[in-house]
Legacy VTK file of the C-alpha trace (Angstrom):
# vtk DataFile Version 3.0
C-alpha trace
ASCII
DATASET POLYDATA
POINTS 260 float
88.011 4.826 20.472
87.495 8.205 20.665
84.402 10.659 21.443
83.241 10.680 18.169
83.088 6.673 17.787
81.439 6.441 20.970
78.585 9.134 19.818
78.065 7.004 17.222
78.671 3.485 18.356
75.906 4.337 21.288
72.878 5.122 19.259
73.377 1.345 17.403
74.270 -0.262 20.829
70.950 1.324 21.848
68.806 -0.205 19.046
70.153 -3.195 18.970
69.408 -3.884 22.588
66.194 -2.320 22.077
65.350 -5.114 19.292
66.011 -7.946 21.670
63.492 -6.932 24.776
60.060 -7.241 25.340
58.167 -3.860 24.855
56.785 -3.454 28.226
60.873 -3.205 28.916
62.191 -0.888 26.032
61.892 2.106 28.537
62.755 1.179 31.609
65.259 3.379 33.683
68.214 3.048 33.792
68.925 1.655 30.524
69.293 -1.681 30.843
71.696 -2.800 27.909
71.436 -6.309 28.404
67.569 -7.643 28.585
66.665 -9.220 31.672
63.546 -11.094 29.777
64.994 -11.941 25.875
62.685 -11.108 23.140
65.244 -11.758 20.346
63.490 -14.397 17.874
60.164 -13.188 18.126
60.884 -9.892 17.601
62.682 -10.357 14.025
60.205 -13.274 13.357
57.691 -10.514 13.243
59.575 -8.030 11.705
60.962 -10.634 8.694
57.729 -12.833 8.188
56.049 -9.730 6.132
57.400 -8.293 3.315
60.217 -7.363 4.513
62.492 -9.939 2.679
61.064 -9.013 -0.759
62.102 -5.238 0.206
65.305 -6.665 1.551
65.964 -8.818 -1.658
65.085 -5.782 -4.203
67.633 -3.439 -2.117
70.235 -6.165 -2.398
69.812 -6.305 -6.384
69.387 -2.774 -6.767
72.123 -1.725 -5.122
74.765 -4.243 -5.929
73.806 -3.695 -9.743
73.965 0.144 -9.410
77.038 -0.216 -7.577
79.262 -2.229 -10.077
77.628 -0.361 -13.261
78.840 3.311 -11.364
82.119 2.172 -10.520
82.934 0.671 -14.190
81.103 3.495 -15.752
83.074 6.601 -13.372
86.030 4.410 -13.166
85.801 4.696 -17.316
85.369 8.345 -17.255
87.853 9.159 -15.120
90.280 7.117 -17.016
89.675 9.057 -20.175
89.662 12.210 -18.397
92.888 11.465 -17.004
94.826 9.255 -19.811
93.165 9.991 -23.135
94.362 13.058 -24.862
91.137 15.055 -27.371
90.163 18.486 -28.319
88.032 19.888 -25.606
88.961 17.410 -22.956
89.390 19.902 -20.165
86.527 22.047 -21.133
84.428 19.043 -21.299
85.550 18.059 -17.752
84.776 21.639 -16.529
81.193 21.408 -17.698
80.950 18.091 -15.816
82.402 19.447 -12.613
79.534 22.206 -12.883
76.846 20.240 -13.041
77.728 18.512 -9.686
76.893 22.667 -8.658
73.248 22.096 -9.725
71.105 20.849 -6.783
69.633 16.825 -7.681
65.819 18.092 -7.017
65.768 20.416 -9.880
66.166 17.912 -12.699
64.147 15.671 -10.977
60.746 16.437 -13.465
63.199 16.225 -16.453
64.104 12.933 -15.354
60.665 11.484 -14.542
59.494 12.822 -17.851
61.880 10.880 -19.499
62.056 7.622 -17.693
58.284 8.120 -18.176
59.121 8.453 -21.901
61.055 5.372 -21.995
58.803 3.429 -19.792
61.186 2.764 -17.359
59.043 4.486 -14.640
57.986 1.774 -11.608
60.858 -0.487 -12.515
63.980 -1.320 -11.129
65.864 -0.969 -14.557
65.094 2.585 -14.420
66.096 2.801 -10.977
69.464 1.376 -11.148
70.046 3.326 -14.704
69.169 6.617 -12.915
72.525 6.272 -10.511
75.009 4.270 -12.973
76.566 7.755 -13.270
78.440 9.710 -10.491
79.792 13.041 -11.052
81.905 12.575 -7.488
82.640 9.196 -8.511
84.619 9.934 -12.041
86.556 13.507 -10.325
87.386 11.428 -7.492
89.189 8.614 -9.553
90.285 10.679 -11.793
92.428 12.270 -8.840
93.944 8.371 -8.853
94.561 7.701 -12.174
96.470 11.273 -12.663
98.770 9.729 -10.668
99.552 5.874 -12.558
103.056 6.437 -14.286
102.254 7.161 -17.685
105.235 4.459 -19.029
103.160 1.520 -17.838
100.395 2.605 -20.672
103.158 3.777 -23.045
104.532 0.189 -22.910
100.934 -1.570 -23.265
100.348 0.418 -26.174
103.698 -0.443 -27.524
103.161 -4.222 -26.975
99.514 -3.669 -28.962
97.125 -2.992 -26.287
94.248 -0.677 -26.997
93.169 1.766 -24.545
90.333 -0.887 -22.781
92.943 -3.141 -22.297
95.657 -0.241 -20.755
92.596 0.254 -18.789
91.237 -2.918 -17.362
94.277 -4.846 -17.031
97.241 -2.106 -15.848
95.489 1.642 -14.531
92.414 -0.003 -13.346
93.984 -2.870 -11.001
96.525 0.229 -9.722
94.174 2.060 -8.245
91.846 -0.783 -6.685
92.096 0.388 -3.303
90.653 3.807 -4.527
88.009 1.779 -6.471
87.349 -0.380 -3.262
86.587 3.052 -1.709
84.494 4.321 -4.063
83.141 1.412 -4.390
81.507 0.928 -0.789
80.516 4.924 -0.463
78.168 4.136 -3.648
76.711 0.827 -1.672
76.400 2.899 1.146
74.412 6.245 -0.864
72.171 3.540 -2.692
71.160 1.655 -0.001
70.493 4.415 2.010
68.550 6.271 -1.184
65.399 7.357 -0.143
64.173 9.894 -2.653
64.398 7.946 -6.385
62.519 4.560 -4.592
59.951 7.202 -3.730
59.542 8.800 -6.746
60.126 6.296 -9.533
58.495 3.186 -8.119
54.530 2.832 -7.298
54.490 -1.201 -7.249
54.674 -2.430 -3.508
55.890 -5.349 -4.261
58.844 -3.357 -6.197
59.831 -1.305 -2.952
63.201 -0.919 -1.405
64.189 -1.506 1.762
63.965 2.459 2.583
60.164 2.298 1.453
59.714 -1.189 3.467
61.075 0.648 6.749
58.693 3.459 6.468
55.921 1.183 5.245
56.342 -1.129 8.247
56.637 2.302 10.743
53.280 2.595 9.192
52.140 -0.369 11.113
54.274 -0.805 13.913
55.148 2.875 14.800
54.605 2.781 17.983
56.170 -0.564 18.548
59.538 0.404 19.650
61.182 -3.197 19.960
59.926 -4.104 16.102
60.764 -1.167 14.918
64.402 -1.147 16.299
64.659 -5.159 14.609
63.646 -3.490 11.446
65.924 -0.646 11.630
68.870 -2.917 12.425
68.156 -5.600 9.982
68.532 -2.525 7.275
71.579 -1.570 8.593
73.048 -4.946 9.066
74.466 -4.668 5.333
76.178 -1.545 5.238
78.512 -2.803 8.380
79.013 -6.326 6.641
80.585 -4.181 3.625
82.021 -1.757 5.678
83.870 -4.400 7.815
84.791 -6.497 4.820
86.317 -3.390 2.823
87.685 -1.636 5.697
91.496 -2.335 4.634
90.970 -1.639 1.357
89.260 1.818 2.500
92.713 2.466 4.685
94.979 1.379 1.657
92.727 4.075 -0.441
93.161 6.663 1.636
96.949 5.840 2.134
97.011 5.971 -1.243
95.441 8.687 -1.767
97.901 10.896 0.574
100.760 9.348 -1.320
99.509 10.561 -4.388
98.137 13.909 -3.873
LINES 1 261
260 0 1 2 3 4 5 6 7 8 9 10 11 12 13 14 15 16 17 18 19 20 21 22 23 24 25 26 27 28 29 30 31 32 33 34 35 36 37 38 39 40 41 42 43 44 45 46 47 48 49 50 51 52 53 54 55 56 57 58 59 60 61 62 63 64 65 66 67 68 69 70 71 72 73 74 75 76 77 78 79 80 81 82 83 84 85 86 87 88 89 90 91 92 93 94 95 96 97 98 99 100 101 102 103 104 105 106 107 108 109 110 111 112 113 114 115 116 117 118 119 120 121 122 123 124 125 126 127 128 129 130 131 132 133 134 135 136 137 138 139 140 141 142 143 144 145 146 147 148 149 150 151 152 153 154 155 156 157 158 159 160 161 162 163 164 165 166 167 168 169 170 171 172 173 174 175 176 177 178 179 180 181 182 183 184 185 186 187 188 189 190 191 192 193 194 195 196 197 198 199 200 201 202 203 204 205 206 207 208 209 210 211 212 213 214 215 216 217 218 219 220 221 222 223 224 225 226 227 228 229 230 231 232 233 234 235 236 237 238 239 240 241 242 243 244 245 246 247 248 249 250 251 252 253 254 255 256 257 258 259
């Protein structure tokens, strides 16, 4: 492992071992990584008999949903950007590519006057429609489907398959490892998302996990053990998917180098 993994492997180390001692014991010096006195249950008893598990359980719904409606919806752009042949297709693709240049905060009114329009403000519809498109997420597939052979789709099409069949059963399945890739950054940016929760939901009992954390630092700021639980109960997804997609993330980038 090298510097870099330790930088960052040292900070989680640190909470984690924080979350199992008594507080009287979070600062003692030296560190002491493994807890003489264990504090482990009734520190995440506290922490989880709020409402934390609501927050957890709308994060989990939120950002699974907005995760496989991005990838099918990107992974459908890029396809058409890449395979389907119409007037204006590379302008149109140029335009898109701009946007990505304009900064997320400034259409932020624009969007909460129209969610507000359509009455999707304080839901989690609105919330999980608001990131089911990904300017990254179609260029960067695109890059992968640029680079499935042509004659596979020429043959579909010659056996009578339309263009959503090309797509879901031969270029989409090609490029899964990309997909896989893709797929776990998204996880990874919603879960993390901070700023929409904020803004588009008012309802407590519609909060994130983001909202929960800073809702419960409210409380317990000043709690360092409970805090540390919380903070690594949040966290506790994103290296469960990390860990479970990691080879497909390696066979992405693999591919990725092959291709390019």
């Amino acid at each position: 492992m090298g510097l870099i993994g330790i930088a960052f492997l040292l900070p989680f180390l640190w909470m984690l071992s924080t979350s199992f001692k008594l507080e009287k014991d979070v600062f003692n010096f030296p560190i002491q990584w493994l807890p003489q006195q264990w504090n482990l249950i009734e520190n995440y008893k506290q922490v989880w008999s709020g409402d934390f598990a609501r927050y957890y359980g709308n994060s989990i719904y939120i950002t699974l949903a907005t995760t496989i409606i991005n990838v099918l919806i990107c992974a459908l752009a890029a396809y058409g950007f890449s395979k389907l042949r119409f007037p204006g297709r590379d302008a149109m693709f140029i335009v898109v590519l701009a946007l990505y240049m304009v900064p997320p905060q400034a259409s932020l009114v624009p969007q909460f006057l129209l969610f507000n329009w359509l009455n999707l403000i304080d839901t989690h519809l609105g919330l999980i429609l608001i990131n089911s498109f990904s300017i990254i997420g179609a260029f960067m597939l695109k890059q992968f489907f640029m680079g499935v052979n042509n004659e596979y789709l020429e043959s579909a099409r010659m056996d009578g398959a339309g263009h959503f069949r090309s797509f879901l059963q031969i270029a989409f399945p090609l490029i899964r490892p990309a997909v896989a890739t893709y797929a776990i950054l998204r996880f990874i940016w919603t879960w993390n998302d901070y700023q929409y929760p904020l803004i588009f939901l008012k309802s407590k009992e519609l909060f994130t996990i983001q909202l929960g954390i800073r809702l419960f630092g409210d409380q317990y700021g000043d709690v360092y053990s409970l805090m540390m639980a919380g903070a690594v109960s949040a966290i506790l997804p994103l290296l469960i998917i990390f860990a479970l997609g990691q080879k497909q993330v390696i066979e992405g980038i693999a591919l990725g180098g092959v291709k390019g």
